[in-house]
Structures are given as structure tokens and as C-alpha cells.
C-alpha positions as a Markdown table, in Angstrom:
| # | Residue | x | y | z |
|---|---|---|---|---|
| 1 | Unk | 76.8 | 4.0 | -83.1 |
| 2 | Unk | 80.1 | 3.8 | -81.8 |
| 3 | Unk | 82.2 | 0.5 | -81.7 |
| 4 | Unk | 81.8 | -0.1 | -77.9 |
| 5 | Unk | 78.2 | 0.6 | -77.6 |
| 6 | Unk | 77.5 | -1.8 | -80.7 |
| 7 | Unk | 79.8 | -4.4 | -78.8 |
| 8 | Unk | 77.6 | -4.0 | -75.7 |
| 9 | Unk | 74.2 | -3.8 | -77.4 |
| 10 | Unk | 75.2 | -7.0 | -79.5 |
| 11 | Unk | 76.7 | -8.9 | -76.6 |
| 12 | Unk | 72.9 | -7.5 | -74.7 |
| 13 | Unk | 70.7 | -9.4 | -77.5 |
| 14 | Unk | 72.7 | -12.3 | -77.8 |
| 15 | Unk | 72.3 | -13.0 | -73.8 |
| 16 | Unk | 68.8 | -12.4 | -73.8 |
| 17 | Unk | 67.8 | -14.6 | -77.0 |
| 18 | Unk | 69.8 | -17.4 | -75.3 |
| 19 | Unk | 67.8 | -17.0 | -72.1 |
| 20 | Unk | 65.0 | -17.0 | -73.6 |
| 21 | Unk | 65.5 | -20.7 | -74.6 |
| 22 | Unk | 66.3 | -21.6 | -70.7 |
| 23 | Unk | 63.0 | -21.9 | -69.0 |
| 24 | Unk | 61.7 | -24.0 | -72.5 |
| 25 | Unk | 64.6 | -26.2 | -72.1 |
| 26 | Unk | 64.3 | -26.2 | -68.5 |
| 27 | Unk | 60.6 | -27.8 | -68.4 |
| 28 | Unk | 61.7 | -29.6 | -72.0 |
| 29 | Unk | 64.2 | -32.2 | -70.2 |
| 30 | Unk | 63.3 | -34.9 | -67.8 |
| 31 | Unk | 66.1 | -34.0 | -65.3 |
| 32 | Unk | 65.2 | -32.8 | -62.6 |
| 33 | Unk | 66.2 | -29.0 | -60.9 |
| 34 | Unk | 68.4 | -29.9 | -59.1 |
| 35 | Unk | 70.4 | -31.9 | -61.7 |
| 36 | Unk | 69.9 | -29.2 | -64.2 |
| 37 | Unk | 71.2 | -26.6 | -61.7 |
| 38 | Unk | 74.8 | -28.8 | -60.7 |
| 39 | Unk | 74.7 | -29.5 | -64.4 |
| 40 | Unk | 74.8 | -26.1 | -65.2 |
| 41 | Unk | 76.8 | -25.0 | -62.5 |
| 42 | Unk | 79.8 | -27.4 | -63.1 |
| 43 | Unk | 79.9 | -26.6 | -67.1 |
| 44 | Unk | 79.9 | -23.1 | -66.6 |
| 45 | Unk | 82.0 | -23.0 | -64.0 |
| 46 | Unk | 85.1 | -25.0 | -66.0 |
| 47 | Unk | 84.6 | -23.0 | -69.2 |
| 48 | Unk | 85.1 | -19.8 | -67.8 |
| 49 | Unk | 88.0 | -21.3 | -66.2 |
| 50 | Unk | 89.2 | -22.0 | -69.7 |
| 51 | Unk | 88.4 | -18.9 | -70.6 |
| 52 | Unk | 90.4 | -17.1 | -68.0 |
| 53 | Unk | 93.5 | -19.1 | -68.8 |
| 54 | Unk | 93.5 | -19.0 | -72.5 |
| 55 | Unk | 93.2 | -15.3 | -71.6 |
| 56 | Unk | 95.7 | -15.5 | -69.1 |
| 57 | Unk | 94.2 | -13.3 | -66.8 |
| 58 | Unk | 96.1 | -12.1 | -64.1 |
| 59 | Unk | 94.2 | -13.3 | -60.5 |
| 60 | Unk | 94.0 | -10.0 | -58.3 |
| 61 | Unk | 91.5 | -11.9 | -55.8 |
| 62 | Unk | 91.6 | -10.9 | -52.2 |
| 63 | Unk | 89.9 | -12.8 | -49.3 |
| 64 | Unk | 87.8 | -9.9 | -49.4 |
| 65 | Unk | 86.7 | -10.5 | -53.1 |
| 66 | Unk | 85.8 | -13.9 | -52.2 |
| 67 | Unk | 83.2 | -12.9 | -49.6 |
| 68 | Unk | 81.6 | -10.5 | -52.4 |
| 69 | Unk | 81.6 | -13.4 | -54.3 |
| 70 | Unk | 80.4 | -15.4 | -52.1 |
| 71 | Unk | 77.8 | -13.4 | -51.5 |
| 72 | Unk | 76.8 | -12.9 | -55.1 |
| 73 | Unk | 76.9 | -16.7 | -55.6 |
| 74 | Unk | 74.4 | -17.2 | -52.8 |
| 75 | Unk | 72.0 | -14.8 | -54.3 |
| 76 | Unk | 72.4 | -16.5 | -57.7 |
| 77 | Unk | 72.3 | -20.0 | -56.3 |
| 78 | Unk | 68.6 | -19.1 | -54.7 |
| 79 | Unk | 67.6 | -17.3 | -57.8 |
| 80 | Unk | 68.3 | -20.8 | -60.0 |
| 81 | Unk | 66.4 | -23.0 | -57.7 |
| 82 | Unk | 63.4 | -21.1 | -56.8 |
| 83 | Unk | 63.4 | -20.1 | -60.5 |
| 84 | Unk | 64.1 | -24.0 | -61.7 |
| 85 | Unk | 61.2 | -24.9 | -59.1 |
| 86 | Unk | 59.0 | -22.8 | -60.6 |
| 87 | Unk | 59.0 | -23.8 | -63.9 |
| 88 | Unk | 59.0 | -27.1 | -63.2 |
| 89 | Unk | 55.9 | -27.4 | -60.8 |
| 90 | Unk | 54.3 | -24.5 | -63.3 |
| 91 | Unk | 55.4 | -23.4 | -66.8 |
| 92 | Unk | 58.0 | -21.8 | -68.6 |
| 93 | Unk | 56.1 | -18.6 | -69.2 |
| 94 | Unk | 55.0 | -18.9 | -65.4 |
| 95 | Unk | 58.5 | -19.0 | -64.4 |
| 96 | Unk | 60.0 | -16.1 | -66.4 |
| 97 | Unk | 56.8 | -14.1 | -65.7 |
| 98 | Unk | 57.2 | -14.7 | -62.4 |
| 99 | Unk | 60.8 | -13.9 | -62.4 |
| 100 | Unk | 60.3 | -10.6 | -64.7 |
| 101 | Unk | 58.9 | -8.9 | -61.3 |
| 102 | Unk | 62.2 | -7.8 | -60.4 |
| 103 | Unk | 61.1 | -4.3 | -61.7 |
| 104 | Unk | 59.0 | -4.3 | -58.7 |
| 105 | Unk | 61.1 | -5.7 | -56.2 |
| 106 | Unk | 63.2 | -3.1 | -57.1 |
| 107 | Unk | 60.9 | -0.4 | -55.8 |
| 108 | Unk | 61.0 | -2.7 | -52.6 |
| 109 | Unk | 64.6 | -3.0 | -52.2 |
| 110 | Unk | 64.9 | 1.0 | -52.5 |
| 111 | Unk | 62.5 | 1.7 | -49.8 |
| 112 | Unk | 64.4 | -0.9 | -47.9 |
| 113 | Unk | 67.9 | 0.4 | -48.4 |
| 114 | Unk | 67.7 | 3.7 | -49.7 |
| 115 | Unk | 65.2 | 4.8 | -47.5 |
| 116 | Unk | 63.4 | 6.3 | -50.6 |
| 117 | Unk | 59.6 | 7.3 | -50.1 |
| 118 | Unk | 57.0 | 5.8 | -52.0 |
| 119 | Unk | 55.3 | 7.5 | -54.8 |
| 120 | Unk | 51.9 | 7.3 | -56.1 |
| 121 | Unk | 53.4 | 5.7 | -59.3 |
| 122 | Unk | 54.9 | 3.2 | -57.3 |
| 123 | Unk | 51.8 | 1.9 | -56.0 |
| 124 | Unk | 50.2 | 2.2 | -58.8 |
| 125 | Unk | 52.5 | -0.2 | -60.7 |
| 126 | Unk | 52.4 | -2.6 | -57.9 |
| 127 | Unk | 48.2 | -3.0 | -58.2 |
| 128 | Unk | 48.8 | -3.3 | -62.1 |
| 129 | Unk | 51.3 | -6.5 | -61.5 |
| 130 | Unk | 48.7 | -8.0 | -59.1 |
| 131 | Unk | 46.0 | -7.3 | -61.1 |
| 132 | Unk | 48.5 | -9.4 | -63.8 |
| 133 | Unk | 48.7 | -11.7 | -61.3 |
| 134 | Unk | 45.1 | -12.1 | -60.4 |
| 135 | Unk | 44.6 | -12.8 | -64.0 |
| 136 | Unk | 46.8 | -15.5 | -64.3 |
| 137 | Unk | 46.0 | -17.5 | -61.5 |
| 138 | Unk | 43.2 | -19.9 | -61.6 |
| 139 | Unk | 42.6 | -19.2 | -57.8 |
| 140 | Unk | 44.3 | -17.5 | -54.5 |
| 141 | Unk | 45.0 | -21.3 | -53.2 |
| 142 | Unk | 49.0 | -23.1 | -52.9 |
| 143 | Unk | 46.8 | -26.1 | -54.0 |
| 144 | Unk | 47.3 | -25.5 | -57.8 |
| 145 | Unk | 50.2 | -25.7 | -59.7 |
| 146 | Unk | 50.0 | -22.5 | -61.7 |
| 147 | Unk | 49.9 | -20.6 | -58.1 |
| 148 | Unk | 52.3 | -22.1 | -56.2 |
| 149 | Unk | 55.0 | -21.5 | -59.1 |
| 150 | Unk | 54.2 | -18.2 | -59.9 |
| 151 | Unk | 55.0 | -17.6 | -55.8 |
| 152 | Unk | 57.8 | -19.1 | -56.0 |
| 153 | Unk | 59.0 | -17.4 | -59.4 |
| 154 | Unk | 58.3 | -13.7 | -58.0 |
| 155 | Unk | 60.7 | -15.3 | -54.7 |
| 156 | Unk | 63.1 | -16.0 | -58.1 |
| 157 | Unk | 62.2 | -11.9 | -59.4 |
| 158 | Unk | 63.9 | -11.0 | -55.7 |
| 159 | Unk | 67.1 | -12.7 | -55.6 |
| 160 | Unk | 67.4 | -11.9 | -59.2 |
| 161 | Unk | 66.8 | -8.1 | -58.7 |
| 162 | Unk | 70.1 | -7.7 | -56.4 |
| 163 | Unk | 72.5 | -9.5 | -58.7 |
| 164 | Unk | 72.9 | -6.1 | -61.3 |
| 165 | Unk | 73.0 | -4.5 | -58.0 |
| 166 | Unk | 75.8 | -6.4 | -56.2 |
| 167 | Unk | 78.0 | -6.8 | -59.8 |
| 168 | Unk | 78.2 | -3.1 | -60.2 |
| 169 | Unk | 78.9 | -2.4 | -56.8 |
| 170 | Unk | 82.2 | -5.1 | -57.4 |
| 171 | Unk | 82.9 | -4.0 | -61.2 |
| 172 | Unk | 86.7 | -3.4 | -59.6 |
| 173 | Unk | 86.6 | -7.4 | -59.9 |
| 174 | Unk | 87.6 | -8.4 | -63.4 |
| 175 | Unk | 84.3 | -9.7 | -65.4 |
| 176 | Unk | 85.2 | -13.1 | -66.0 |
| 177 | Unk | 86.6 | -13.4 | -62.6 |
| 178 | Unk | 83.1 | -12.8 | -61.3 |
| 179 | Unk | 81.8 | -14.9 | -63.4 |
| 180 | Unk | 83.5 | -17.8 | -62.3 |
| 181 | Unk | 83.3 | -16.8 | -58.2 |
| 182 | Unk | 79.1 | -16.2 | -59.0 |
| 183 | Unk | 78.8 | -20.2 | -60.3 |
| 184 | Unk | 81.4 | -21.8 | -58.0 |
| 185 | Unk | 79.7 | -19.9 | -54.9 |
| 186 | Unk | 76.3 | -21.3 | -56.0 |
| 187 | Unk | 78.0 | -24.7 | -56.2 |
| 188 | Unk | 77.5 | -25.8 | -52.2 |
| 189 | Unk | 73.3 | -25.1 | -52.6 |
| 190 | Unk | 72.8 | -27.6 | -55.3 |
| 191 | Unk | 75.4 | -29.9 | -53.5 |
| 192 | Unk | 72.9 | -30.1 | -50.4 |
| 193 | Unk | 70.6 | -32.3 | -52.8 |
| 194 | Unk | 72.8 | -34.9 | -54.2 |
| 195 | Unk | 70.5 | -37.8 | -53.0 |
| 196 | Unk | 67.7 | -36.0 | -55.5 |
| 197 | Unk | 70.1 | -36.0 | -58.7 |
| 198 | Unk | 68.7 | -38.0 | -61.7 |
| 199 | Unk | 71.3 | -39.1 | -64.8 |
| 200 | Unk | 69.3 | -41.7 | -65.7 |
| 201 | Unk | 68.2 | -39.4 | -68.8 |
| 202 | Unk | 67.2 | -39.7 | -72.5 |
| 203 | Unk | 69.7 | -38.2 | -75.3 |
| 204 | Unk | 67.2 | -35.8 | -75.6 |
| 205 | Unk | 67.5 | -34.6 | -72.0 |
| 206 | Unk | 71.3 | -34.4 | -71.9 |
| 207 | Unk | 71.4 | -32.4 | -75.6 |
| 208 | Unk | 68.8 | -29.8 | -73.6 |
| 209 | Unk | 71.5 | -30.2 | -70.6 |
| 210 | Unk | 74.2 | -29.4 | -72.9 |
| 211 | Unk | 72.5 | -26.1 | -74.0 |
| 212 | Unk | 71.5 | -25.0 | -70.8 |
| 213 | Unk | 75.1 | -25.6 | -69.7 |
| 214 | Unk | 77.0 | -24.2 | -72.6 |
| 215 | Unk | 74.3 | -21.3 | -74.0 |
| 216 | Unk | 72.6 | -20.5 | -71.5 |
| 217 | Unk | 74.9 | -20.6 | -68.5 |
| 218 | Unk | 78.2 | -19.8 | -69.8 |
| 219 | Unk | 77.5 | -17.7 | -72.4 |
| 220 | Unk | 74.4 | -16.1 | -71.9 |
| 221 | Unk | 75.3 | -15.5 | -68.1 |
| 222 | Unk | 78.2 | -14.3 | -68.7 |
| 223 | Unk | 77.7 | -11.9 | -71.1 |
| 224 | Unk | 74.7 | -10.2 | -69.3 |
| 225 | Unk | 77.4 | -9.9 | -66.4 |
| 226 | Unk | 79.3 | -8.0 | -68.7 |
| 227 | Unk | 76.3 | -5.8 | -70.3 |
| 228 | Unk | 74.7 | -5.4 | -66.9 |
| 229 | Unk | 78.2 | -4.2 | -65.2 |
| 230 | Unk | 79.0 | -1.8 | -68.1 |
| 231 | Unk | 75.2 | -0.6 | -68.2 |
| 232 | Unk | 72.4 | 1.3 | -65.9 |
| 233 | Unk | 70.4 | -0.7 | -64.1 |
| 234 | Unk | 67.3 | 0.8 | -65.9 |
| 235 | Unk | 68.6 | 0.0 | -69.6 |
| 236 | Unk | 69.0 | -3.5 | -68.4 |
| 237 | Unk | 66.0 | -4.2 | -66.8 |
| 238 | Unk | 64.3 | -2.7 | -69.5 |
| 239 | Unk | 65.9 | -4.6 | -72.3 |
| 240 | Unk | 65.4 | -8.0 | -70.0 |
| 241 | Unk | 61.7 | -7.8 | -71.2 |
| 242 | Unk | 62.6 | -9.0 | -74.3 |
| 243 | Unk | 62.9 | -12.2 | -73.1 |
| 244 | Unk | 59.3 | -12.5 | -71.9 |
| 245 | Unk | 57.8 | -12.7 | -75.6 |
| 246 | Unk | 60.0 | -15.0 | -76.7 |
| 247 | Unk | 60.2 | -17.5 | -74.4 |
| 248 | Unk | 56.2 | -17.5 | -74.9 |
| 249 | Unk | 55.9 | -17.7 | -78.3 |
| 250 | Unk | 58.4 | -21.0 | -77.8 |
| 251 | Unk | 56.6 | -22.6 | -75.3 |
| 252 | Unk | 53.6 | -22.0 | -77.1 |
| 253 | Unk | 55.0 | -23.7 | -80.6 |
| 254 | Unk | 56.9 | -26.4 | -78.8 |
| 255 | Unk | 55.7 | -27.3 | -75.6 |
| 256 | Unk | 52.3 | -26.7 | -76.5 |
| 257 | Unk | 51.8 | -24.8 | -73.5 |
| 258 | Unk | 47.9 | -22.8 | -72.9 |
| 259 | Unk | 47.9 | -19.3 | -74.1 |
| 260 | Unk | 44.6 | -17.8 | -73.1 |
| 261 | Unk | 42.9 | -14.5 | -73.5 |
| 262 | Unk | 43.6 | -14.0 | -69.9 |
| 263 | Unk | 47.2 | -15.0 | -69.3 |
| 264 | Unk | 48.3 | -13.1 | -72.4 |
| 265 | Unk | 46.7 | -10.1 | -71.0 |
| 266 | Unk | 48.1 | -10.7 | -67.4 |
| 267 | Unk | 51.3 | -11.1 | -68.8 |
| 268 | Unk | 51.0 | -7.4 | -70.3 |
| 269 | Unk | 49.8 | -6.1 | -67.3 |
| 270 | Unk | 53.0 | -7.5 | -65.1 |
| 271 | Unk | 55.2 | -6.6 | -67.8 |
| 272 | Unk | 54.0 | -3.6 | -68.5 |
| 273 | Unk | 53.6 | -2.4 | -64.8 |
| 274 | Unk | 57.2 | -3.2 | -64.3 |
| 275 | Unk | 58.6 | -1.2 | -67.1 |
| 276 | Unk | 56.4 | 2.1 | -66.0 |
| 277 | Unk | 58.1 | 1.0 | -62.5 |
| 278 | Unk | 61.5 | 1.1 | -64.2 |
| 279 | Unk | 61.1 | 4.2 | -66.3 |
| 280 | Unk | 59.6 | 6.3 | -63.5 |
| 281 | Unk | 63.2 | 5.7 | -61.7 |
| 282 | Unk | 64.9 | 6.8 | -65.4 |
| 283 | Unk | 62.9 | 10.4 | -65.2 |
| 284 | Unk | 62.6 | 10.7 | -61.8 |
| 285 | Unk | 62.3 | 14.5 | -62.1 |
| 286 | Unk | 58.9 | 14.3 | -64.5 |
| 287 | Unk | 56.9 | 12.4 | -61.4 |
| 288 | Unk | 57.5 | 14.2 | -58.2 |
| 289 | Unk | 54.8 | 13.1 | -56.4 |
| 290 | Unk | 55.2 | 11.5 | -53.1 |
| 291 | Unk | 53.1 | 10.1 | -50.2 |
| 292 | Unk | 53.2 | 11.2 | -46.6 |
């Protein structure tokens, strides 16, 4: 393997076993989502500003960078808090289940923008993941927990699909330069909830801050900006599902969240239904078949 590939595929597993830990640590800590997301937000914002001056990175930002990076930071900031929502009404694996349906949004977003016709696979894959879904939920009612934050983590799956999407289209913007305008830009979001903040927190809550912050914010994020600028779109959404097992098995150990027959095997059935989505836009050649 060459030297930049291993850099990239090393850089790719790092992020994701740090993400993993987020939505644990997320329903783990007492503070609230909208702490945990300013939190977050502020830590990762000043270490990557660090980071760019110990680099000293030249600034090439143009008042037309900052609207692309204003616009990726809105994206991000309402992935975070539907996603931080989510697990906390819900569960962790509820949350990044929820959030894994990006694969299928994706399908969405290309009939939407690029006009592509649906295929039979494509539907196909989208009755698997609400079959998955079906089998996770006790019932089709906002009235339970488990519902209500899957809904709002496949909301979370949406705004995270167009994030690989809107960093390649501005790759001409340094990485870490991104980085920073993506957390800054999500910023004034969080800010609109002040009144809702909670410090009052245990040692315990701040240490699971501190990770969140440090790990899994300005590391982890900032890495996958890197892998997911320098990589297709299909490697990384493939690769994200690594994530999915993990952060399970945690919550399962730790949290002593419910792992039933039936979850486990919606959880395949999502997962699974995304990746055929995924890899039947890697060989799009093999499955020609279209409707209408």
C-alpha cells in the first residue's frame, strides 16, 4: 500500500472509532444537547485555530468562501442537534442508526438534483430500511420515545448526507480551514438556546464533555473532513458503517442499553439496505434497470 493511501486509510479508522464513542458519551453525560453541542462547538473551534497557527497557514478566504462555509456550517449545525435530540429522547444505537440512513437519502438527494431516474434497486433498498425500521419501533405513534428519535435521527441521516457532498465541491478551501468555518458557522444555532444550557454538571459529565470536545469533535471531525474530501463518496459511506457495530456493542456493555432479537435484526436490515444502496451507485453499469 502506498504511503498516502495508508495515511488516509489510518486517519479513516481513527475517525470512525472516535465517533463511535460520541452517541455513548452523548446519552452517558447529564448535560444536556444543547450544552454538549456549544461545548463541542467552542473546543473544536479554538483547537483548530491552534492548529492553523502553529501551522501557519496562509488565509486565502474570500467573502465567497465564507458563504460555502456558512452554508456547510448550517448543514452541520442541524445535523448535531437533530442527531443530539435523538439520542437523548431515544438511544445511542437509535441515534446512529437513525443517522446511518444517509445511504438512502442519498438516493433522494440524486433524484432531486441530478435528475437521475429511479431504479428498481433503489426501491428495493428503501422497503428493506423501512422494514429495519418497522422492526425497531415498538409502534407507528410520536407517542414513544424509541419513535420519535429514530424520526428525528433519519432528519440527522439528511443533513449529514450533504456534508461529503458540499466539502468536495469546496476541496479548493484548505482542510483545516474548512474545518474551522464548518464549527464556527454552526456556532449561531446552538447560541439561539442559551436560556437551556446546563453547567451545573458532575466531573463525570464534564470528563465525557472533554472527550466529545477534544476526540470526537476536533479530531475525529476533522479528520473524516480530510478522508471524506480526498475520498469517493461511496468509499466513505461505506466505511461509515463501521461505526454502527461499535457504538452497539458499547452501549450494550456500558449503558446497558436493550439489544433484542428484533432490533439487532432491524439494525441489519437498515444497514444493510444502505450499503446495497451505496454499492449499486459504485457499479452502476452491472444494474441497468430503470423505471418508467
Amino acid at each position: 500500500m502506498r504511503p498516502q493511501n495508508l495515511r488516509i486509510s489510518a486517519e479513516a479508522l481513527t475517525s470512525l472509532v472516535l465517533m463511535s464513542g460520541v452517541p455513548v458519551f452523548i446519552k452517558y453525560t447529564n448535560a444536556n444537547e444543547y450544552t454538549i453541542g456549544i461545548v463541542r462547538l467552542l473546543m473544536a473551534a479554538v483547537l483548530i485555530g491552534l492548529l492553523i497557527l502553529y501551522r501557519k497557514e496562509r488565509l486565502t478566504l474570500k467573502i465567497s468562501h465564507l458563504k460555502k462555509l456558512a452554508i456547510i456550517g448550517i448543514f452541520f449545525s442541524f445535523h448535531w442537534i437533530t442527531y443530539f435530540i435523538s439520542i437523548k429522547i431515544s438511544t445511542a444505537s437509535i441515534g446512529i442508526l437513525g443517522a446511518s440512513t444517509y445511504g438512502i437519502h442519498l438516493i433522494f438527494l440524486g433524484w432531486i438534483f441530478l435528475k437521475s431516474k429511479p431504479r428498481i434497486i433503489d426501491i428495493f433498498t428503501i422497503i428493506i430500511a423501512f422494514w429495519g425500521t418497522y422492526l425497531i419501533i415498538p409502534e407507528f405513534s410520536f407517542n414513544n420515545n424509541i419513535t420519535l428519535g429514530l424520526a428525528i435521527s433519519i432528519l440527522s441521516g439528511l443533513f449529514f448526507a450533504m456534508l461529503p457532498i458540499l466539502h468536495q465541491k469546496n476541496q479548493f478551501i484548505p482542510g483545516n480551514q474548512r474545518a474551522l468555518g464548518q464549527y464556527v458557522f454552526a456556532i449561531p444555532l446552538f447560541l439561539l438556546f442559551i436560556p437551556r444550557y446546563n453547567f451545573d454538571l458532575s466531573a463525570n459529565d464534564w470528563y465525557s464533555l472533554l472527550y466529545l470536545g477534544i476526540f470526537g469533535t476536533f479530531m475525529a471531525h476533522t479528520l473524516w473532513i480530510n478522508v471524506t474530501t480526498k475520498l469517493n463518496t461511496t468509499i466513505t459511506s461505506l466505511i461509515f458503517y463501521i461505526i454502527i457495530p461499535i457504538t452497539m456493542t458499547v452501549s450494550y456493555f456500558w449503558l446497558g442499553e436493550d439489544m433484542k432479537l428484533n432490533k439487532l435484526l432491524g439494525a441489519l436490515l437498515i444497514v444493510s439496505a444502505n450499503i446495497v444502496g451505496i454499492l449499486s451507485r459504485f457499479y452502476p453499469r452491472k444494474i441497468k434497470v430503470e423505471l418508467g
